[in-house]
N, C-alpha and C positions, 0 to 999 in steps of 0.2 A: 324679412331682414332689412335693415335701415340702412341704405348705404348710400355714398353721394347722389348715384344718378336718381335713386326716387324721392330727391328732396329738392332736388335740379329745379328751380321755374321753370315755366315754358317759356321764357322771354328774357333777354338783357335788356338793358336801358345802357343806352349808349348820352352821358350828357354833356354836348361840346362845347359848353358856355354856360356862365352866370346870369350874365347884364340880359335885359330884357327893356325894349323901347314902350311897354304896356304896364299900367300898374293898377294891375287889376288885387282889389283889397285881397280876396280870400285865394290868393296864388299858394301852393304850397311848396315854393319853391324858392319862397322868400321867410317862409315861416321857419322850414326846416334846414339842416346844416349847409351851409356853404364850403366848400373844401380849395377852393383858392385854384386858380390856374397856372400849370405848369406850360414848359418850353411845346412847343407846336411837336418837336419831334419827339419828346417824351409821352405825350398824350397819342401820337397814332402807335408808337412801339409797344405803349399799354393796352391800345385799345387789338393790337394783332394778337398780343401773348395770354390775355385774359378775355377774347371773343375764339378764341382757338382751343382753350382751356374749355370754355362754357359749348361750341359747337362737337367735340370730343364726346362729351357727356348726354350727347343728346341733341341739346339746344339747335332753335330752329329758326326763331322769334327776334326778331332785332327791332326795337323800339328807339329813335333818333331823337334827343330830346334838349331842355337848356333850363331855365333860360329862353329867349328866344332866337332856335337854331340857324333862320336867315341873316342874322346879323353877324352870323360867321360861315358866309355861304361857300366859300374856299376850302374850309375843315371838314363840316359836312360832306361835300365833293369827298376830299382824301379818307373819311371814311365808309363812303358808300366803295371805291376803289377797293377799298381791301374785303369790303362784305362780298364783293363782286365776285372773288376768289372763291367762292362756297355757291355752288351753283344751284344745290337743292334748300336753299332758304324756304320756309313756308311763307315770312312776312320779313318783310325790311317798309317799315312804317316813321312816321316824322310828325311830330306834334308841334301846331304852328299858328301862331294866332293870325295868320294870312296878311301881314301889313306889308310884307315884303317878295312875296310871289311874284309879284306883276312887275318888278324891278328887273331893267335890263345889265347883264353883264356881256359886253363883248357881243353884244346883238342880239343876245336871246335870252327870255324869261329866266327868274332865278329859279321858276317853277320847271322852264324846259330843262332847262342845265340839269338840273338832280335827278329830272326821269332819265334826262342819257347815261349820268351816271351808275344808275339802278335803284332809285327812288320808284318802292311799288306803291305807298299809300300814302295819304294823307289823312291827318287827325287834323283839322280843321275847327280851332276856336272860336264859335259864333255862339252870344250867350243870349240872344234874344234876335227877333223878328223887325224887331222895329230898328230902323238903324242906328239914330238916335239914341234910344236904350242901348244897345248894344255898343257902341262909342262911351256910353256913359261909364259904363261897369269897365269898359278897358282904360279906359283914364285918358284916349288918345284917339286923333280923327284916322279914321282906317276905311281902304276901297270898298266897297259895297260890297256883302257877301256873293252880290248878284255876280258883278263882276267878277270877282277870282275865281268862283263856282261854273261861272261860264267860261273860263281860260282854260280853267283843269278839262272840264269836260272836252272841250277842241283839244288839246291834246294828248287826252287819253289819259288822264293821269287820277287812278280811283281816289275816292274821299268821300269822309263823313263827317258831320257836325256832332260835335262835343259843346256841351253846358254846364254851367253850373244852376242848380237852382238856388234862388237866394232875391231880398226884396230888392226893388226895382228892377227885376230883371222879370224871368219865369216864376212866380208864384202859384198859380191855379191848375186846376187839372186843363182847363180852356186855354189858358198861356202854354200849357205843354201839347197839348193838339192842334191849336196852331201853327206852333212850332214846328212839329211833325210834319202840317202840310207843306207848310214855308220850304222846310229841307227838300222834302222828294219833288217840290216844282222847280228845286235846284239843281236834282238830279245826283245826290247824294248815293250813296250803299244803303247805309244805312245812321240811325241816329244813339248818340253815346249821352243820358244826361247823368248830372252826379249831385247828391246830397251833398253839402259844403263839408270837404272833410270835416274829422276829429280829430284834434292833435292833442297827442299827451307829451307834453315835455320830459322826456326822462334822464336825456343828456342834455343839461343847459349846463355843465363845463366844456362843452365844445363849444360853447358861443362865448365871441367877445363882447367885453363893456358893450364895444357900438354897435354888435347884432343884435343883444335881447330886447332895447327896447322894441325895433323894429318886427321881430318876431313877436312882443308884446302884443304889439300895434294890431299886428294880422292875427292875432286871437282875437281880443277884441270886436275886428269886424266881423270875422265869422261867428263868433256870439250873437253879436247884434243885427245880424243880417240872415241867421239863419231860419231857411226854409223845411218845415219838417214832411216828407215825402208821403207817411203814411196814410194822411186823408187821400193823397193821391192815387198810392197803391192800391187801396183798399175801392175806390171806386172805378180804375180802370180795370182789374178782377171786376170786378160786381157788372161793369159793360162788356165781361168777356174778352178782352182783349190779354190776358193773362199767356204766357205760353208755357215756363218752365224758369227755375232760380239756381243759384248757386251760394250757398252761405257764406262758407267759408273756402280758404287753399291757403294749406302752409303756413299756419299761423297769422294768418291776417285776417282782421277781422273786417270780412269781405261780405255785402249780402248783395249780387247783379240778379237782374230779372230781366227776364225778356219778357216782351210782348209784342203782339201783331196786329196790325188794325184791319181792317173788315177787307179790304182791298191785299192785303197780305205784306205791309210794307211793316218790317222790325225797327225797334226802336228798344232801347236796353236804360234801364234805371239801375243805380247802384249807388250803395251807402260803402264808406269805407274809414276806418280809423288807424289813426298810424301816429307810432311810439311806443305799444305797448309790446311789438313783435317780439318773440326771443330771436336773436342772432343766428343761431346755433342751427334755427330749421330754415335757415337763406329764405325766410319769405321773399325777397327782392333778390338781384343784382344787379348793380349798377357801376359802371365805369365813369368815375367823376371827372372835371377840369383839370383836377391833379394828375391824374391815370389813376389813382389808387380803383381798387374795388372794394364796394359794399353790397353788406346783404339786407340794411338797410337804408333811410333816409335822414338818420339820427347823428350820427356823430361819427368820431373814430373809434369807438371801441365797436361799431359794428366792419372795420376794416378788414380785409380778407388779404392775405399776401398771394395766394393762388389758388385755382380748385384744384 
């Protein structure tokens, strides 16, 4: 029988912001709908009344997101506060391209502040080894991964490096096991890389005059920059390092794979395409800058008034 809770994701996306200090081409958060941000206390009364709705059903997964989340490090705080309230959370995670970690407020790390808060992970943005490279693809001069990867670890604060593959960045199966090394002499969990999404535009009347071009724009580069995973995949199987996949969930069209290297350290490869979702099976939810909630990334016809 179909009923809410088996169509529930395992996860919200919590996103407290737009604006982002990186302009990285293939971002899909500049591709996809922007929803406008509302008043500070509209967006926590939203994120109580529909993180309470989604933890009721199940939900366990709280995913902190933007935008770049440290440029509104105050919001963050007041929603990690109310996550706090749930005390059997499996994950409360924050996706962060790290330019802003190492930033003191009121005497301590913007990275300490969020673990006192209840900040359990970190998604950590590093799209390349070289640093240089890695600055290039964010558009902006940013601390050394060494450094923030060293801060987290002194204070306990778990994290992994996320990528995208795409040119000048990670291209070769050799740039992705480098990479791999690069992370775990960082001291990483583990590593997250990703095929430059797929975006199908299927609401471009949710966008204005002045977002489509810009959403134009970021097709485009991930046209022209993208890196196709499959010679990859097909040779890190063939050296055995294959572990187990998952295609699809919930109408997304999702393919992640894990793999392990010889020494037993995981690293996860995933393709994913988004705009073709139907609404109707919540592949996503997301709590936007407005408060609204979505079950996708699309527009407002994929808006939800409550679960």
């Amino acid at each position: 029988m179909d009923t809410l809770e088996s169509r529930i994701p395992e996860q919200i996306d919590i996103m407290v912001n737009e604006k982002c200090n990186a302009r990285c081409g293939m971002c899909i958060q500049e591709i996809t709908y922007k929803s406008g941000s509302d008043s500070e206390d509209d967006f926590i009364d939203a994120v109580q009344n529909h993180f309470r709705g989604f933890y009721e059903l199940g939900g366990r997964k709280v995913i902190i997101t933007g935008g770049e989340p440290t440029l509104r490090p105050a919001r963050v705080e007041k929603v990690l506060q109310e996550l706090a309230k749930y005390e059997d959370l499996e994950l409360v995670a924050m996706y962060t391209n790290g330019s802003r970690l190492l930033k003191e407020r009121d005497g301590e790390s913007i990275a300490q502040r969020l673990l006192n808060a209840g900040l359990q992970f970190v998604n950590l943005s590093v799209h390349h080894y070289n640093v240089d490279k890695n600055n290039a693809v964010f558009g902006i001069e940013k601390d050394d991964p060494h450094d923030v990867s060293a801060h987290l670890r002194k204070i306990g604060l778990p994290f992994r490096y996320c990528a995208t593959l795409q040119h000048g960045g990670l291209e070769t199966i050799g740039d992705v096991l480098r990479y791999v090394d690069f992370a775990k002499q960082n001291g990483v969990v583990d590593v997250y890389l990703r095929q430059m999404f797929e975006v199908q535009l299927v609401d471009t009347g949710s966008l204005s005059p002045k977002r489509l071009p810009v959403v134009k724009r970021g097709i485009e580069y991930t046209q022209q920059n993208f890196v196709d995973v499959t010679p990859i995949v097909e040779e890190l199987a063939e050296r055995n390092y294959f572990v187990d996949e998952n295609r699809e969930f919930q109408g997304r069209k999702k393919h992640e794979t894990r793999y392990r290297t010889p020494d037993g350290f995981n690293f996860f490869i995933s393709t994913l395409e988004i705009g073709t979702e139907n609404v109707k099976e919540l592949p996503y939810l997301v709590i936007m800058p407005n408060g609204g909630l979505y079950s996708t990334w699309m527009g407002e016809t994929s808006r939800i008034e409550s679960l």
